[in-house]
C-alpha positions as CSV (number, residue, x, y, z in Angstrom):
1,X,209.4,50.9,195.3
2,X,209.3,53.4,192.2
3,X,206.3,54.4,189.7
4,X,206.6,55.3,186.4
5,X,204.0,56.5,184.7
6,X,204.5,56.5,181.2
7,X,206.9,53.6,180.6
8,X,205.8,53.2,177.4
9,X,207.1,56.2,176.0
10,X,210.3,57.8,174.6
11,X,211.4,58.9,177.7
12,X,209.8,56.6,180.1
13,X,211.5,53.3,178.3
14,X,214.8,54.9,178.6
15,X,214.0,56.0,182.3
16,X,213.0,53.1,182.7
17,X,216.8,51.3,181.6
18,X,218.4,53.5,183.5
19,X,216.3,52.5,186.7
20,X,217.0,48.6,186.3
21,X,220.7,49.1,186.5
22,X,220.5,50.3,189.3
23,X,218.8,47.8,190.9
24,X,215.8,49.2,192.1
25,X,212.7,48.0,192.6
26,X,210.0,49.5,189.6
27,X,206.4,49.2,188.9
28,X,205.4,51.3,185.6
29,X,201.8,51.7,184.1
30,X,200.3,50.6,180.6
31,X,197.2,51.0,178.5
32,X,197.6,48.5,176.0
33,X,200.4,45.4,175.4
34,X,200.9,46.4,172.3
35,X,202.9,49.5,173.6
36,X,204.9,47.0,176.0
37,X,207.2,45.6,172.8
38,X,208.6,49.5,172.2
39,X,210.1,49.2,175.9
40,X,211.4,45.7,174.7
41,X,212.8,46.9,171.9
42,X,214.9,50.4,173.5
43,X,216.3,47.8,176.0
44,X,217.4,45.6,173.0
45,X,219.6,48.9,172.1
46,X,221.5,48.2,175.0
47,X,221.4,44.7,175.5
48,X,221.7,41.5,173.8
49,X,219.0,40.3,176.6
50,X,216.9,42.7,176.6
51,X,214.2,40.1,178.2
52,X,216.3,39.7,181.0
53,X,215.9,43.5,182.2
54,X,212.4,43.9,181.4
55,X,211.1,41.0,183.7
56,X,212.5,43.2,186.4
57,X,209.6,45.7,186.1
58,X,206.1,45.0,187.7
59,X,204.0,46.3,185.0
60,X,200.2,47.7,186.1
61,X,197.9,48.4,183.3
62,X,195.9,51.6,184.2
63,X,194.6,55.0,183.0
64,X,195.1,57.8,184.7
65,X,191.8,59.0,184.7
66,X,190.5,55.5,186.5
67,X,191.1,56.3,190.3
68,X,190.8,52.4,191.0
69,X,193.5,51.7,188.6
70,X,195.8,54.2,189.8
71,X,195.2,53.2,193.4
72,X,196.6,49.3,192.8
73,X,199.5,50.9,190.9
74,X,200.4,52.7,194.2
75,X,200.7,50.0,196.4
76,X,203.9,49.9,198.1
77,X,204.7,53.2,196.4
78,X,207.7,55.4,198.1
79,X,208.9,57.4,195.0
80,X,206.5,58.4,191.7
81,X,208.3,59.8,188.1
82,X,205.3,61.3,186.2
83,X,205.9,61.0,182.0
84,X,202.5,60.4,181.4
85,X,201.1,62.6,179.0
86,X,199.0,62.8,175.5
87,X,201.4,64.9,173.2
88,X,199.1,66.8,170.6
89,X,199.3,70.3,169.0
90,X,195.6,69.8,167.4
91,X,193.2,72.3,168.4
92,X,190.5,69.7,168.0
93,X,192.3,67.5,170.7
94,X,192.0,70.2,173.8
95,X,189.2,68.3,176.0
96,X,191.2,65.0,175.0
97,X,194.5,67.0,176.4
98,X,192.7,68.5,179.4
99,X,191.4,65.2,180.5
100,X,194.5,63.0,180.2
101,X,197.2,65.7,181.5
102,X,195.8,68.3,183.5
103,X,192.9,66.2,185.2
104,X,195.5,63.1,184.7
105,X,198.3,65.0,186.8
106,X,195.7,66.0,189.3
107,X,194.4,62.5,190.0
108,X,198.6,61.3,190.6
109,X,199.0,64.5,192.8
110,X,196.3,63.5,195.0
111,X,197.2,59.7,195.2
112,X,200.8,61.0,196.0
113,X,199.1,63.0,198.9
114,X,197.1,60.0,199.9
115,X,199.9,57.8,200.3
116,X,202.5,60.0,201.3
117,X,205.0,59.5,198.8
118,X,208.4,60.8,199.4
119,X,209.0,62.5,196.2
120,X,207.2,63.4,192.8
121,X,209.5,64.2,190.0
122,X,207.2,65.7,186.9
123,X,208.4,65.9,183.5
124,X,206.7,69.0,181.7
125,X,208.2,70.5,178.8
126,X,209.5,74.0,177.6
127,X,206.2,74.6,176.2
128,X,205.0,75.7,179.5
129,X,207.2,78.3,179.6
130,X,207.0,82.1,178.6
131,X,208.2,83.6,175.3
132,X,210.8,85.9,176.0
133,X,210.8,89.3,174.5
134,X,213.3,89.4,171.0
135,X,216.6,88.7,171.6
136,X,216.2,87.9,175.4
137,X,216.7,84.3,176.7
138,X,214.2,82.1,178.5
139,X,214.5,81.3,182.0
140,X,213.2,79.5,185.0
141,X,211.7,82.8,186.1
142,X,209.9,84.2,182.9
143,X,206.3,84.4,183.7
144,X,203.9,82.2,181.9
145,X,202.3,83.4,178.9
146,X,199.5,81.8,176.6
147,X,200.7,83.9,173.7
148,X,200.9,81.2,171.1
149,X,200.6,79.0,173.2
150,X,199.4,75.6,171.2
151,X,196.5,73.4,173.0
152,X,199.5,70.9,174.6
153,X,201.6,73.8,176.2
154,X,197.8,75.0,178.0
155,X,197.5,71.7,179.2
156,X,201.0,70.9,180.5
157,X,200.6,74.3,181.9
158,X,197.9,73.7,183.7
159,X,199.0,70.1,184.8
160,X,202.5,71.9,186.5
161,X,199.6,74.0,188.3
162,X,198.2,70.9,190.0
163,X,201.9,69.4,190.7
164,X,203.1,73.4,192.5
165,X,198.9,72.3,194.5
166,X,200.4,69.1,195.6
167,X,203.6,71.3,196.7
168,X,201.6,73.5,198.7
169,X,200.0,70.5,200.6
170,X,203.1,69.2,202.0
171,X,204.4,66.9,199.0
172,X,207.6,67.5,197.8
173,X,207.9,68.1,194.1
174,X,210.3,68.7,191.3
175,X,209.5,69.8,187.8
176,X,211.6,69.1,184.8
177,X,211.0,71.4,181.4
178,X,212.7,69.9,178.7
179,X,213.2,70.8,175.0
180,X,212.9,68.7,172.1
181,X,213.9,65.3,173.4
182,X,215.8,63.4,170.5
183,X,216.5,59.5,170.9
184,X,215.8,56.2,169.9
185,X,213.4,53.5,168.8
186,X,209.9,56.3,168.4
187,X,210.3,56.9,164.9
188,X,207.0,57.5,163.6
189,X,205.9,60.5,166.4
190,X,207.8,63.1,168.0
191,X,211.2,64.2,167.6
192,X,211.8,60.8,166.0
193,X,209.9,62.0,162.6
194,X,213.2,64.5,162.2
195,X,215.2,61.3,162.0
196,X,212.3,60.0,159.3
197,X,212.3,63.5,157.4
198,X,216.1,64.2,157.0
199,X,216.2,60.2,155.8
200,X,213.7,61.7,152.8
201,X,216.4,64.1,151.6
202,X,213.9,66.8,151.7
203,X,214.8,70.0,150.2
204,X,213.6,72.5,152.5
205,X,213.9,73.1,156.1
206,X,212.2,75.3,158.7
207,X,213.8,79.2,160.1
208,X,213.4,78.7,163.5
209,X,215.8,77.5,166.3
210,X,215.1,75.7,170.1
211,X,216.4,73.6,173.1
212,X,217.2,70.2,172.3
213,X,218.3,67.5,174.8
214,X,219.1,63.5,174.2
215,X,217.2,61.6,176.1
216,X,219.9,60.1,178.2
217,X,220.9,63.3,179.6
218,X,217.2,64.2,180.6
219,X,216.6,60.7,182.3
220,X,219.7,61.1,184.4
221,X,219.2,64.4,185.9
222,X,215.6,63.1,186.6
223,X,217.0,60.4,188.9
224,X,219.8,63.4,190.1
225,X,216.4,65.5,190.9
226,X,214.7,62.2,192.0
227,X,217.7,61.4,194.7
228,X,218.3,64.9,195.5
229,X,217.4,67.1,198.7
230,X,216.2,69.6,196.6
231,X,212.4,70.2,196.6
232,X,210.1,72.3,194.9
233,X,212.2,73.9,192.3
234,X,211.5,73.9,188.3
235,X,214.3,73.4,186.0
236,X,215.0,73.7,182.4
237,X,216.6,71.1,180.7
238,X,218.3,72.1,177.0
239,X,221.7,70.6,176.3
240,X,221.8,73.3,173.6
241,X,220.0,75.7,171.3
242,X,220.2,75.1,167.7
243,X,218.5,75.6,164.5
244,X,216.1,73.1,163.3
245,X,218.5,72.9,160.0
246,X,221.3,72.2,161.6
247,X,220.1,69.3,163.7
248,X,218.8,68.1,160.6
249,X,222.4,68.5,159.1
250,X,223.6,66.8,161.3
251,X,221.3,63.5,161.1
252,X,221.5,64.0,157.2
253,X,224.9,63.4,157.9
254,X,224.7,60.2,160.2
255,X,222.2,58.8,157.4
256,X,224.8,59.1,154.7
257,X,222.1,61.4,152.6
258,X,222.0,65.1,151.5
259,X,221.0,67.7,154.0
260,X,218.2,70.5,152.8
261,X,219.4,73.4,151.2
262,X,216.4,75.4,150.8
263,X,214.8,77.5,153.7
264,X,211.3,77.6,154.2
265,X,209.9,80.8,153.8
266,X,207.2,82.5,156.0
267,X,204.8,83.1,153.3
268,X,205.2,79.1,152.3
269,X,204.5,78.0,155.8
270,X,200.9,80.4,156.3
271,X,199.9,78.8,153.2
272,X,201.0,75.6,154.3
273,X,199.6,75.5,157.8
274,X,195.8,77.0,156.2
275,X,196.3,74.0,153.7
276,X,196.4,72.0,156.1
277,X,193.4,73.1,158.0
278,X,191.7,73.1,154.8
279,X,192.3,69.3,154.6
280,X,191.4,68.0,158.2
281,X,188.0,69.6,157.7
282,X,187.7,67.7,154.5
283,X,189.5,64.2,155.9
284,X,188.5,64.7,159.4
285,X,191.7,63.8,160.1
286,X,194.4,65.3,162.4
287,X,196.2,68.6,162.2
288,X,199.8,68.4,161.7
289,X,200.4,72.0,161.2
290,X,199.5,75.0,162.9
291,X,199.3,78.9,163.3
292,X,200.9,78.2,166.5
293,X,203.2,75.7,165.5
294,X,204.1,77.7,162.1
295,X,205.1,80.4,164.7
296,X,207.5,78.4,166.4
297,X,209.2,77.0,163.8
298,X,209.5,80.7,162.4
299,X,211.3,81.6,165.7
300,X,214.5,81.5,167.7
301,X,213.8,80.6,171.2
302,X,216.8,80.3,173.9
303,X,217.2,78.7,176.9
304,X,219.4,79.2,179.8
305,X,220.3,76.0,181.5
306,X,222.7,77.7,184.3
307,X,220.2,76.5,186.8
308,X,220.3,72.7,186.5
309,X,224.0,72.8,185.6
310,X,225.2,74.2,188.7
311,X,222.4,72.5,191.2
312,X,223.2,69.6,190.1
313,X,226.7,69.5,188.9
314,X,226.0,68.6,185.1
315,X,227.3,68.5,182.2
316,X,225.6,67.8,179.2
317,X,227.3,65.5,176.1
318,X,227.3,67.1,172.8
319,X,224.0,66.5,171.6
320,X,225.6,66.2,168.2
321,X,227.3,63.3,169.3
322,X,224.1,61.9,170.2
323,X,222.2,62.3,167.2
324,X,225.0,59.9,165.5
325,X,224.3,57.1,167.8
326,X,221.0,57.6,167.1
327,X,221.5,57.6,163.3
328,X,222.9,53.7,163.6
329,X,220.3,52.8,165.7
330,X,217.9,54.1,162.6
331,X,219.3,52.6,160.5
332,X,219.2,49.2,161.8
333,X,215.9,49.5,162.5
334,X,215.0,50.7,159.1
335,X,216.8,47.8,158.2
């Protein structure tokens, strides 16, 4: 039988389609049922019954820093895919990020250990990678750097650390570092909130450029990795670099409205991200800009995604294509 922990997300509701076609028995962890409709409501993308594939999955409610929890979701456990993991960039969240994904990872590492799993395949993200020098492209073999580094790349970071441990103890191990994942059905948090912005005809739109990758193309070379005999290797996953504008062109496009003309200037964003420091003190409320995150959307970062192209034989749809399908399906919701 296969885990999955976090099921309830972006890309663990898609995993977790992809896994129920094929027949396989899956058991995937929760926290609350409230977070059980999303994975109801992906499937209904691709089904008119979406019922029907969901009752296939043995669903565990845990937390991944309750060891009793965690051991009941490992019963009968051969294979674990581990997409568990609070996504923050606010400074004030770093014990909240330490304790759910590096101390979270650690706690799956060791049950994996424990119970001799054949396989752990850990999604981590690009953030845990280096920044490369000006001009240079990022590879698997850049060493890590906490140079603006925002409190979610430390902790991711530091939760690969406890996954290479587990390596080192005999358990055999791949780690997947995607870019910006875009898909369906999460459209208030994440990479779905560029679907949201571009559908407010905004006028302005950020410098920078990064990996992007849909989210069907990351959950299938996790089961390639998954089914694999490769072991212990790290791979990045970017279907393509692009510019944040024109990724929003292009959903600006699928939405039927007008794309933003007007680039954000590097002055605008420092007063926009001390603004909004400013505020959180006054509102208590959370940070959604940065000094680190101003950075990145100030910069062009490249990735080189040779490595899991020729391992595994891959090749990735046009993500542009993607982002089109994933327009309709925005639309109907918003619908």
């Amino acid at each position: 039988m296969i885990l999955v922990t976090g099921g309830t997300g972006l890309i663990g509701s898609h995993l977790l389609w992809q896994l129920v076609q094929k027949n396989v028995e899956v058991k995937a962890i929760y926290r609350n049922e409230a977070r059980l409709e999303k994975v109801l409501h992906v499937f209904s993308y691709y089904s008119k019954d979406p019922e029907k594939y969901y009752r296939k999955i043995n669903w565990v409610k845990a937390n991944l820093s309750s060891i009793p929890d965690l051991e009941i979701a490992f019963k009968q456990i051969k294979e674990v895919y581990h997409c568990a993991a609070l996504i923050s960039f606010d400074p004030n969240d770093f014990y909240r990020l330490q304790k759910s994904n590096k101390i979270g990872t650690e706690n799956i590492v060791n049950l994996c250990l424990a119970n001799k799993i054949k396989r752990l395949c850990y999604l981590s993200s690009i953030a845990t990678l280096g920044r490369a020098t000006s001009g240079n492209t990022i590879s698997e073999e850049i060493d890590w750097t906490d140079s603006y580094s925002n409190v979610y790349a430390l902790s991711k970071h530091q939760a690969e650390m406890e996954v290479w441990r587990g390596a080192q103890e005999g358990l055999p191990v791949c780690i997947l570092n995607p870019g910006i994942v875009l898909g369906p059905g999460f459209w208030r948090n994440g990479s779905g909130l560029l679907f949201k912005i571009a559908a407010k005809k905004p006028n302005y739109y950020p410098p920078g450029a990064t990996g992007f990758v849909s989210v069907e193309d990351l959950t299938n070379l996790m089961i390639l990795a998954m089914n694999s005999t490769i072991k212990n290797e790290r791979y990045i996953v970017v279907s393509e670099n692009l510019t944040y504008k024109a990724v929003l062109d292009t959903i600006a496009k699928g939405l039927g409205v007008k794309p933003a003309s007007k680039i954000l200037k590097n002055w605008q964003l420092q007063i926009l991200w001390r603004l909004d420091w400013f505020w959180s003190i006054l509102s208590s409320r959370k940070r959604r800009l940065t000094k680190n995150t101003v950075y990145s959307l100030n910069n062009a970062q490249e990735y080189n995604n040779g490595k899991v192209k020729k391992d595994f034989s891959y090749a990735f749809k046009p993500i542009n294509t993607s982002i089109l399908k994933y327009c309709t399906y925005y639309k109907r919701d918003r619908n």
